[in-house]
C-alpha positions in Angstrom: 251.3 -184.6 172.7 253.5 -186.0 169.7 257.0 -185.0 168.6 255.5 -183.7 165.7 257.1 -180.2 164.5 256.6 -177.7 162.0 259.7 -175.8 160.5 258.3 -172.1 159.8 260.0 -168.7 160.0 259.5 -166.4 162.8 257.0 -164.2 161.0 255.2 -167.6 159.8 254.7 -168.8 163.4 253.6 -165.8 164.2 251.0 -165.4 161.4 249.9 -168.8 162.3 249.4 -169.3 165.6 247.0 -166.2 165.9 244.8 -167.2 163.0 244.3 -170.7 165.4 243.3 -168.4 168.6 239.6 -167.9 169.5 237.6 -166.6 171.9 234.2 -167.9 173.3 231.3 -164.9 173.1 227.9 -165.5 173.7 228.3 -169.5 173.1 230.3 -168.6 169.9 233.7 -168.8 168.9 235.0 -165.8 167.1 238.2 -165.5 166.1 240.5 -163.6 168.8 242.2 -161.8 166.2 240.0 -159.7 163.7 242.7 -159.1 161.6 244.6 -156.4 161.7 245.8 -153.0 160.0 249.0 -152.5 158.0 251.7 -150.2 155.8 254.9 -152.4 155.0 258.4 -151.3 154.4 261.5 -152.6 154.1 261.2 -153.7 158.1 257.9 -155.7 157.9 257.0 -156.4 153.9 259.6 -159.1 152.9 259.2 -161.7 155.8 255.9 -161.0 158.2 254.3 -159.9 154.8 254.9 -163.2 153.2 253.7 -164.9 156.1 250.3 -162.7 156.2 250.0 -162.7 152.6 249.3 -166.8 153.2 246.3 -165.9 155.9 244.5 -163.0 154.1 241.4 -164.5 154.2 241.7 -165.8 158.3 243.0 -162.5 159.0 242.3 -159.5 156.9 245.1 -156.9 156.8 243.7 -153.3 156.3 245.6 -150.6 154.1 246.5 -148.1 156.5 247.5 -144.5 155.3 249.2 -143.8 158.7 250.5 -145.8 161.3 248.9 -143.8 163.9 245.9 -144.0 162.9 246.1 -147.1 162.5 246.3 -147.7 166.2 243.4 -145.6 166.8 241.7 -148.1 164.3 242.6 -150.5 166.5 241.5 -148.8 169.5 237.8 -148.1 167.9 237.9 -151.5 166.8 238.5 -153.2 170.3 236.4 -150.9 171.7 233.6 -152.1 169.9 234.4 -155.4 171.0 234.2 -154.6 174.6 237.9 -155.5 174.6 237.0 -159.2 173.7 238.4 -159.2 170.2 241.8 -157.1 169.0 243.5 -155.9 166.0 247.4 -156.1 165.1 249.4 -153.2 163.9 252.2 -154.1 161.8 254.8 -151.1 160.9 258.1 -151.2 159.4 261.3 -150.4 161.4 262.5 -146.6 162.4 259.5 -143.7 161.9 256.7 -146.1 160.2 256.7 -148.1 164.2 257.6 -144.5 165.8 254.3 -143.1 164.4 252.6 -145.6 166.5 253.7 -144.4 169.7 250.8 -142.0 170.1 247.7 -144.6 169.4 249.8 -147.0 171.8 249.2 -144.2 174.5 246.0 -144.0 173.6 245.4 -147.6 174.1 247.6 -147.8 177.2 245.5 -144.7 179.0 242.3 -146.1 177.8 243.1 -149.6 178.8 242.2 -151.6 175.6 244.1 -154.4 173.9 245.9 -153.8 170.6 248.9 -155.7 169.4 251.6 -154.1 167.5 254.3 -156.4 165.5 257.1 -153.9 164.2 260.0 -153.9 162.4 263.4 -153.5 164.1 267.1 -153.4 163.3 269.2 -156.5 162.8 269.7 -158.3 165.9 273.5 -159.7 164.1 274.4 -155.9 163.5 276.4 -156.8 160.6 275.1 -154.3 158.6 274.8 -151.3 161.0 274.3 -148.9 161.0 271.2 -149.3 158.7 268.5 -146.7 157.5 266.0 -145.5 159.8 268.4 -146.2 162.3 268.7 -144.4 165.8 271.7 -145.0 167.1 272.8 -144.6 171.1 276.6 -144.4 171.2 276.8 -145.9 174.2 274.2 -149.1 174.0 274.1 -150.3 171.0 270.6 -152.3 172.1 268.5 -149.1 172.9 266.6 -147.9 170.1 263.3 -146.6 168.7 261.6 -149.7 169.8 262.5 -148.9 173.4 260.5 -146.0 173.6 257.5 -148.2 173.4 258.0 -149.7 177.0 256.6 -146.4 178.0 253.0 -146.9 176.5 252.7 -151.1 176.3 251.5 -153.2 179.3 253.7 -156.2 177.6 257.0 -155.5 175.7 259.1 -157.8 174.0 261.8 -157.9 171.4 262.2 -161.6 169.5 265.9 -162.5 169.0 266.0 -166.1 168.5 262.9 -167.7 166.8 262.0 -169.9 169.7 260.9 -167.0 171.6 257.6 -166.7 170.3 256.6 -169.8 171.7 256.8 -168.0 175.4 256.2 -164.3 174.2 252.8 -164.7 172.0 250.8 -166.2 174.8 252.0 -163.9 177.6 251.0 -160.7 175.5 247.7 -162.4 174.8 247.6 -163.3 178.4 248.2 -159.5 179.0 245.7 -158.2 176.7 242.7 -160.5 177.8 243.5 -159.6 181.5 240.3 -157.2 182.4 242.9 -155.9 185.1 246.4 -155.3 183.6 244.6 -154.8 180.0 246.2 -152.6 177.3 248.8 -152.9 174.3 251.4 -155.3 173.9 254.3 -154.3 171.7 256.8 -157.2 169.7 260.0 -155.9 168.3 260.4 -158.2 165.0 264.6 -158.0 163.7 264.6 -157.9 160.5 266.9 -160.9 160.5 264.8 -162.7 162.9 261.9 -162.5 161.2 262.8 -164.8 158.4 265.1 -167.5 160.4 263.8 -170.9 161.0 262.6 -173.0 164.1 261.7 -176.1 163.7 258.1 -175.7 166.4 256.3 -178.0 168.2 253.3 -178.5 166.0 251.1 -178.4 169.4 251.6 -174.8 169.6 249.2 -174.7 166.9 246.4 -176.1 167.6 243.2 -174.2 168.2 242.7 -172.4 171.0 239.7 -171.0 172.8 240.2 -168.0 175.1 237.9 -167.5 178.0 238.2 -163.9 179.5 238.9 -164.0 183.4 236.2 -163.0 185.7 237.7 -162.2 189.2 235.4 -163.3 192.2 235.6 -160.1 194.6 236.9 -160.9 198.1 234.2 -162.1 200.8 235.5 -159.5 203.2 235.7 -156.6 200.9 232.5 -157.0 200.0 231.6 -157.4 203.4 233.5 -153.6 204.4 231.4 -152.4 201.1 228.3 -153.5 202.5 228.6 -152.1 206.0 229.5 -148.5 204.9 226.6 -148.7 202.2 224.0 -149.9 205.0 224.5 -146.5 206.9 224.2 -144.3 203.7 222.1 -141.3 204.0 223.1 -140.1 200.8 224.3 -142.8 198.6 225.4 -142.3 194.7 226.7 -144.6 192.2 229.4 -143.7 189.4 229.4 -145.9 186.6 232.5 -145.9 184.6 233.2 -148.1 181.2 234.4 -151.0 183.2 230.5 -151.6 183.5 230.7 -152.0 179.7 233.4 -154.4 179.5 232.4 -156.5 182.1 229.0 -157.0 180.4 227.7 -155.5 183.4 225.0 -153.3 182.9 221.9 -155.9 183.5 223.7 -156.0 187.0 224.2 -152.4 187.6 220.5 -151.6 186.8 219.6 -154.3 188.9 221.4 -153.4 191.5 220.1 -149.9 191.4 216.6 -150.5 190.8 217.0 -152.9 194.1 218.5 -150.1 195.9 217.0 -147.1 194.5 220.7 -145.2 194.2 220.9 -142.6 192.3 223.3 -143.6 189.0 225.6 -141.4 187.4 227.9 -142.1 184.4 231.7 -141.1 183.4 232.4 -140.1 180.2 233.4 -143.9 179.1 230.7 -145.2 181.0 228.1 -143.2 179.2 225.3 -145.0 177.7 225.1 -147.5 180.6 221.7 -147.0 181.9 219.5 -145.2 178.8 218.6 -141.4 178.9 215.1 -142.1 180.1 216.0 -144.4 183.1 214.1 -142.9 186.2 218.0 -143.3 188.3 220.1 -142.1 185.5 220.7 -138.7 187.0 223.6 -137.8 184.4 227.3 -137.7 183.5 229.7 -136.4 186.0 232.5 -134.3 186.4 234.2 -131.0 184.2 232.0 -132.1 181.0 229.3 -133.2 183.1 225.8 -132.5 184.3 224.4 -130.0 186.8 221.9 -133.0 188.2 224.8 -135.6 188.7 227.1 -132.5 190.3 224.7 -131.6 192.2 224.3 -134.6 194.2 227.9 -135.5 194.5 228.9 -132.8 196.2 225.9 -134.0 198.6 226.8 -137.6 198.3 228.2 -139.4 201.6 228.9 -142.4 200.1 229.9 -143.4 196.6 230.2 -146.8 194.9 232.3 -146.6 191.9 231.9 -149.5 189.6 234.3 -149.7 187.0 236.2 -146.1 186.6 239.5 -145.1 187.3 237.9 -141.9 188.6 240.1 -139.3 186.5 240.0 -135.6 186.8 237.2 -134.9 184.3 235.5 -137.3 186.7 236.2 -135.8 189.6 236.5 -132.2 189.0 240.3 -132.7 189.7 238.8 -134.4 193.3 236.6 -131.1 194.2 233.4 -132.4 193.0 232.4 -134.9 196.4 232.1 -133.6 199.9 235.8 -133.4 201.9 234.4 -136.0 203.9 232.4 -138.6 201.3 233.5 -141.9 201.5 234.4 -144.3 198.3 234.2 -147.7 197.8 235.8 -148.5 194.3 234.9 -152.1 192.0 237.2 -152.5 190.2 239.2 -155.5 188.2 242.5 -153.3 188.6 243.8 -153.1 192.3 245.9 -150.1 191.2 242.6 -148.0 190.4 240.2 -150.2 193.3 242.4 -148.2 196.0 242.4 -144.5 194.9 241.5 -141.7 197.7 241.0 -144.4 200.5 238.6 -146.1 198.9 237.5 -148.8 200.6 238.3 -151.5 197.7 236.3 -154.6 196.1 239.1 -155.5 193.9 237.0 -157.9 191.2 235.1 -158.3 188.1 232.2 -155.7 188.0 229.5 -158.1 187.6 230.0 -160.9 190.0 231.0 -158.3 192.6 227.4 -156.0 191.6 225.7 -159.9 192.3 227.9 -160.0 195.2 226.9 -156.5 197.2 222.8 -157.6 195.5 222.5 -160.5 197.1 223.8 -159.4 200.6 222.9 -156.0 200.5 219.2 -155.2 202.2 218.9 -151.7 201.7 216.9 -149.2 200.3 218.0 -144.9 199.5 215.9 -142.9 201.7 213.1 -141.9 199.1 213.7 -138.2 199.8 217.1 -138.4 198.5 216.3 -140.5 195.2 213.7 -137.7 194.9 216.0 -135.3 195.0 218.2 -136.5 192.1 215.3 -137.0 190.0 214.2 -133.6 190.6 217.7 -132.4 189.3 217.5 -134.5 186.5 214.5 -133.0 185.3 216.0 -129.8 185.4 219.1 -130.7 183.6 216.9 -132.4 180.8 214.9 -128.9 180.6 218.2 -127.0 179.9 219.8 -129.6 177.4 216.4 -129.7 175.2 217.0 -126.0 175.2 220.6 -126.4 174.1 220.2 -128.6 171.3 217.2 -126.8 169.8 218.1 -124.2 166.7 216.2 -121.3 168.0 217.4 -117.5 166.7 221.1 -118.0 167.4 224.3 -119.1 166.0 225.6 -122.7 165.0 226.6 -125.0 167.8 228.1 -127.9 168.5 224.8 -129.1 170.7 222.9 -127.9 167.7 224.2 -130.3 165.5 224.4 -133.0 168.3 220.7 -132.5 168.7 220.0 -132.7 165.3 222.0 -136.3 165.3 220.1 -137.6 168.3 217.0 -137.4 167.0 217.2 -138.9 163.7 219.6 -141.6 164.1 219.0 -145.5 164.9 219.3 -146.1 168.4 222.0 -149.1 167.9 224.4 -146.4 165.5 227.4 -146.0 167.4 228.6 -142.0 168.5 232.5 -141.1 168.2 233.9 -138.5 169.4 237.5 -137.3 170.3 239.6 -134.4 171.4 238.1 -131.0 171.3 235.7 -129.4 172.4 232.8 -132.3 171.2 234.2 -134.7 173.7 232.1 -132.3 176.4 229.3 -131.4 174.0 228.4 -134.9 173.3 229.1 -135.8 176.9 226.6 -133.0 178.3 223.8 -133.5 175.6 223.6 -136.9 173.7 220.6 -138.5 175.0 221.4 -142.7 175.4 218.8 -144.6 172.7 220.6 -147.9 173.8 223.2 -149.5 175.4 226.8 -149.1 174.7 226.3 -146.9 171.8 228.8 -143.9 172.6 232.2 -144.1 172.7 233.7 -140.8 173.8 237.5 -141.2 173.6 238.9 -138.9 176.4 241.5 -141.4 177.8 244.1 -139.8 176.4 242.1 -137.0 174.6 243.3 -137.8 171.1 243.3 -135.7 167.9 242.8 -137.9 165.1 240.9 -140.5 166.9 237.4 -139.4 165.4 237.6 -140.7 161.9 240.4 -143.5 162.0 238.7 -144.7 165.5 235.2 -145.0 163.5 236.9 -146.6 161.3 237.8 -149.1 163.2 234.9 -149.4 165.0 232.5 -149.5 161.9 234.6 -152.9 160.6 233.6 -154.6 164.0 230.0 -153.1 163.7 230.0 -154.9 160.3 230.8 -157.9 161.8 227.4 -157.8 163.9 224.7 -155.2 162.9 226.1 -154.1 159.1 222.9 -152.7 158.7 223.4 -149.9 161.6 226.1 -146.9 160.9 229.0 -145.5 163.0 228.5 -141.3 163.0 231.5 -139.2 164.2 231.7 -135.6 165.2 235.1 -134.1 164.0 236.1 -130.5 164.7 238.3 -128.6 161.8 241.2 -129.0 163.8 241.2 -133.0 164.2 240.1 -133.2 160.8 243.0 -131.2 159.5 245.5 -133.4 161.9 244.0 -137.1 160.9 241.8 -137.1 157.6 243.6 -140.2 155.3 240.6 -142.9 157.0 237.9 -141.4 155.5 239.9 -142.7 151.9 240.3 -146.0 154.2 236.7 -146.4 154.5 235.6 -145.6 151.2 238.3 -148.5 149.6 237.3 -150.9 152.2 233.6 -150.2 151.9 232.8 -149.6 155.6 230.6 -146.3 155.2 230.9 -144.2 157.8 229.0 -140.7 158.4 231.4 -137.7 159.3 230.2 -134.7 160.8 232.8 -131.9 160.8 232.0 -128.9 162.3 234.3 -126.0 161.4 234.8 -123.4 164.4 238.0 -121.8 162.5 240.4 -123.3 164.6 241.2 -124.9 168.1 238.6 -122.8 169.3 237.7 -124.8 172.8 241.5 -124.3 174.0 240.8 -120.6 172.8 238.2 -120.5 175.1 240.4 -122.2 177.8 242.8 -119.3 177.1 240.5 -116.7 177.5 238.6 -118.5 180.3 241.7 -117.9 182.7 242.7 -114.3 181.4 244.5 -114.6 178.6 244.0 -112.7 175.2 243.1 -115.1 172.0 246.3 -116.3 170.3 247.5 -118.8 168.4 244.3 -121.3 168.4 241.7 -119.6 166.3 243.2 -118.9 163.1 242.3 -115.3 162.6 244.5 -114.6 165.7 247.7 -115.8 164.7 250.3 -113.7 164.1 252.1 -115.9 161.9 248.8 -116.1 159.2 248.7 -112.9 157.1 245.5 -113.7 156.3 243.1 -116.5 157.4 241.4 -118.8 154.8 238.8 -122.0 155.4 239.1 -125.3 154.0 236.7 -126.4 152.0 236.5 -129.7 153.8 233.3 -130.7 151.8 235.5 -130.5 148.4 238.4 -132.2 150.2 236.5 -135.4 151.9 234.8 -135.8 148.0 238.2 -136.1 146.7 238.8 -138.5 148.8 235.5 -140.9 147.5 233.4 -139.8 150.0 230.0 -138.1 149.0 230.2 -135.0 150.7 228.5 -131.3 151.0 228.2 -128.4 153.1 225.0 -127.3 155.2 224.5 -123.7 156.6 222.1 -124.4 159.5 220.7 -127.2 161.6 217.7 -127.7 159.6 219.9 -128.3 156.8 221.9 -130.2 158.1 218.6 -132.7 159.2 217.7 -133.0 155.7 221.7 -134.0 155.0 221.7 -136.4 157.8 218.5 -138.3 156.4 220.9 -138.7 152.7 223.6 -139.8 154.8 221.8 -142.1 156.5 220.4 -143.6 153.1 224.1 -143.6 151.5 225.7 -146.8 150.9 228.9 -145.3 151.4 230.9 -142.9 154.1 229.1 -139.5 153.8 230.5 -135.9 155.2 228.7 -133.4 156.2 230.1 -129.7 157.1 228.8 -127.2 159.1 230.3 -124.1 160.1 229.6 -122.9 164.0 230.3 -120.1 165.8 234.0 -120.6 168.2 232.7 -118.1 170.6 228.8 -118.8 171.3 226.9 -122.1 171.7 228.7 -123.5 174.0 227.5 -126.0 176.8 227.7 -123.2 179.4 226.0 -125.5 182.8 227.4 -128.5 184.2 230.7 -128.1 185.0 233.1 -128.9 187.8 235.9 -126.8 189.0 239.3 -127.9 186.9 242.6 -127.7 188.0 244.9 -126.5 185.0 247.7 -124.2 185.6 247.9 -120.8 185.5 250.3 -118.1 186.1 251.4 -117.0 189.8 253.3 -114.3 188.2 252.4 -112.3 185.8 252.2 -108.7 184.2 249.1 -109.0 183.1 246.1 -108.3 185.4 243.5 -109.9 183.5 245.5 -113.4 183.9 246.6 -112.1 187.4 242.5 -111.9 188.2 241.6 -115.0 186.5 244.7 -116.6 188.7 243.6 -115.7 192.2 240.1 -116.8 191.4 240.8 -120.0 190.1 242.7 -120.4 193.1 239.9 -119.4 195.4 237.9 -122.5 195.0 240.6 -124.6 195.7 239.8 -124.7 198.9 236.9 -128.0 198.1 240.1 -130.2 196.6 240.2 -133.5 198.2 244.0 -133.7 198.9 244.1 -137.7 198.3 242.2 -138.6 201.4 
């Protein structure tokens, strides 16, 4: 070490010491950082813009059109990177950083690492109040920025320039952690950001990142191995911590070993591929009949990598009252959920753990069983997907995708009523090639999140494409990215499909009594008369080549241009908000309804809703 130092600003340190972080991937180093997405203002532009002007090439900054979607770049982004690589958000001070609050939830819920550097006020205060200011009478430190504490797994705000050299690795440190993972927030002053420090020039040298794997405790793994020996009825769940631990040679091993039945969440989907003799389906509210119907049979159940969330559990009415858990997981907060018995650790070494020591072996009738059921499911989703004499669906078109797309093109969908469409129906080509993003459910998420996920694609198979399904109403909420990736040349295919409104909460509505109102958009009372976009015009003026199919065969031949395109292509199809949808495989749901009410239709829907209640595990 020398006494060497460097005399940068705030934002320059910054700037620097990220484009000299790597991380080891396959025997190659890769930059940690990919770059990052961007809008300046007066909070951001003069200082940390300077600074990432110098580094354009090390660390491309992306155009954004909004700074939440942005995020959800971000999110698709570091999705596609199995959470190995990230991307920065930079946003000026006051609504630009507010904006970002909802893809930081998203990241937060869905566990993935995303680094925001935003603007705030002056940390002097001798010009306050300034614009964009939020002012607390009575604590003059509290501001926008503070709100982010909610939705970040590592929060900081830099007030004297020295700070960086603690708070930059401890929010990488935080991000890389496949237990505590998620966004780290770093209030920038706008003062602070351009001060000098005169830094250790050590703090800049190149460093190589190793994600941690956590070794699972000998007697957990023990406790998991004792309750699985006695199994009559054994299941595995395989959530999307199987993805990011690289896991999945060590699940199937593990299962092909065992013979267990497999089933997948709705982030771990594409684990095992469609055709694998164990897969026996996704889980839960959006799931399958054949995985359903063996969890509610199931005695015990190895979870591998899922924080087991509603959808997953049918809000904890899907498994026998008595079924017993034993949860993998990297998180101890998610490893101990409904008296699991926990193997707190990294999903692969503790998969090699329970293989090595485990002699076992489902009884054969059981395995047979879940096969059986799987067949059946497969029957009724080839059904589902197939045109036939009836309106336009969602599965239609999902069908249509399936089966003429490359089997490494990655699958995005979102909020809505696709998340369950392409849960329930998408048939796995290959590994890791969905990403469903019901974490936090997002609107939006569909085209900025491909987005971001077709700039790390690029960076590894260019040649394949990222497709996205996009209902109206998520297109009319979060459009701007498809303009994104026609500047930045990173083509994407867009399938919207135009139901006339919000129509799956419509169908919520009038699942549990209610009359239509207010989701579709020829019932609300506020619209004199209801008109379509013509989202095929729109995306072209945008760049994008666009046009409008009226059926599934159509919208084949469309697919096969899109595929051909050099550049992002939208296709439109209307379907119908009413029929078409996925009507089998789904658990109970818990969602509120009214216990009083005037209306008997919602009093009826009430008191049966209620009546199954009876299977919820009440958190033991």
């Amino acid at each position: 070490m020398t006494d060497e130092t460097l005399r940068l600003t705030t934002a320059q340190a910054i700037i620097k010491w990220l484009a000299n972080q790597y991380i080891q991937i396959d025997g190659q180093e890769l930059r940690l950082c990919g770059g990052g997405f961007g809008i300046f203002g007066h909070g951001n532009v003069t200082c940390l813009g300077e600074a990432l002007n110098t580094y354009h090439d090390e660390l491309p900054l992306y155009r954004g059109q909004n700074e939440q979607s942005m995020g959800f770049a971000a999110a698709g982004y570091a999705k596609q990177w199995l959470r190995q690589r990230f991307m920065f958000c930079t946003a000026s001070a006051g609504p630009g950083t507010a904006n970002l609050l909802t893809s930081a939830g998203l990241a937060h819920a869905n566990r993935l690492p995303m680094l925001m550097l935003c603007g705030d006020t002056f940390i002097t205060r001798l010009p306050d109040p300034v614009l964009q200011q939020m002012e607390h009478f009575n604590d003059p430190t509290f501001g926008v920025n503070d709100a982010f504490k909610a939705v970040s797994r590592y929060w900081d705000r830099i007030t004297h320039p020295a700070q960086v050299i603690q708070s930059l690795p401890n929010a990488i440190a935080t991000m890389l952690d496949p237990g505590d993972c998620g966004p780290a927030f770093i209030g920038l002053p706008q003062d602070v950001q351009g001060w000098t420090y005169d830094y250790p020039a050590v703090f800049f040298e190149k460093t190589v990142h190793r994600i941690r794997r956590q070794t699972p405790d000998a007697a957990e793994v023990a406790d998991a191995i004792a309750l699985l020996q006695g199994a009559q009825r054994p299941m595995i769940i395989a959530g999307g911590g199987v993805q990011y631990s690289r896991a999945v040679a060590e699940l199937t091993a593990f299962a092909e070993a065992t013979n267990i039945p497999v089933v997948e969440t709705i982030a771990g989907r594409a684990n095992l591929l469609n055709d694998h003799p164990l897969n026996i389906g996704p889980i839960g509210v959006t799931g399958s009949d054949s995985a359903n119907a063996i969890a509610e049979k199931a005695d015990v159940i190895l979870a591998v990598g899922t924080r087991l969330q509603d959808f997953t559990t049918g809000s904890w009415t899907a498994f026998a009252k008595d079924a017993r858990f034993i949860s993998v997981n990297a998180a101890r907060h998610d490893a101990g959920k409904h008296r699991s018995l926990p193997v707190v650790g990294d999903a692969k070494l503790s998969l090699q753990a329970l293989h090595q020591a485990l002699e076992y072996q489902s009884p054969a009738d059981w395995t047979a069983l879940a096969q059986d059921e799987r067949k059946s499911w497969n029957d009724y989703v080839a059904d589902n997907v197939s045109a036939g004499n009836r309106p336009n669906s969602y599965a239609q078109a999902i069908g249509v995708v399936n089966g003429l797309c490359d089997s490494r093109d990655r699958v995005v969908a979102a909020a809505g009523g696709l998340p369950a469409e392409v849960t329930a129906n998408w048939r796995t080509l290959d590994i890791g090639t969905v990403d469903v993003e019901f974490g936090f459910s997002c609107m939006g998420y569909e085209i900025a999140g491909a987005w971001g996920a077709r700039i790390a694609q690029a960076e590894r198979e260019p040649e394949k494409d990222v497709i996205t399904f996009c209902g109206d109403g998520s297109y009319l909420l979060m459009n701007s990215d498809i303009y994104s990736s026609v500047l930045s040349q990173k083509k994407m295919i867009v399938l919207v499909l135009d139901n006339g409104g919000f129509a799956v909460i419509n169908k919520l509505q009038n699942n549990t009594g209610n009359e239509s109102f207010n989701n579709l958009l020829s019932d609300c009372p506020t619209i004199p008369e209801a008109f379509g976009v013509d989202f095929a015009a729109h995306a072209a003026s945008m760049g994008a080549t666009s046009e409008k199919v009226a059926n599934p065969a159509e919208l084949a031949e469309a697919f096969k241009r899109a595929k051909s395109s050099d550049k992002t292509y939208v296709i439109v199809m209307d379907v119908d908000p009413y029929e078409g949808w996925t009507t089998e495989g789904h658990t109970w749901w818990e969602v509120g309804t009214p216990h009083v009410t005037e209306d008997e239709n919602v009093r009826k829907a009430h008191v049966e809703w209620e009546s199954t209640r009876d299977k919820q595990r009440r958190g033991v």
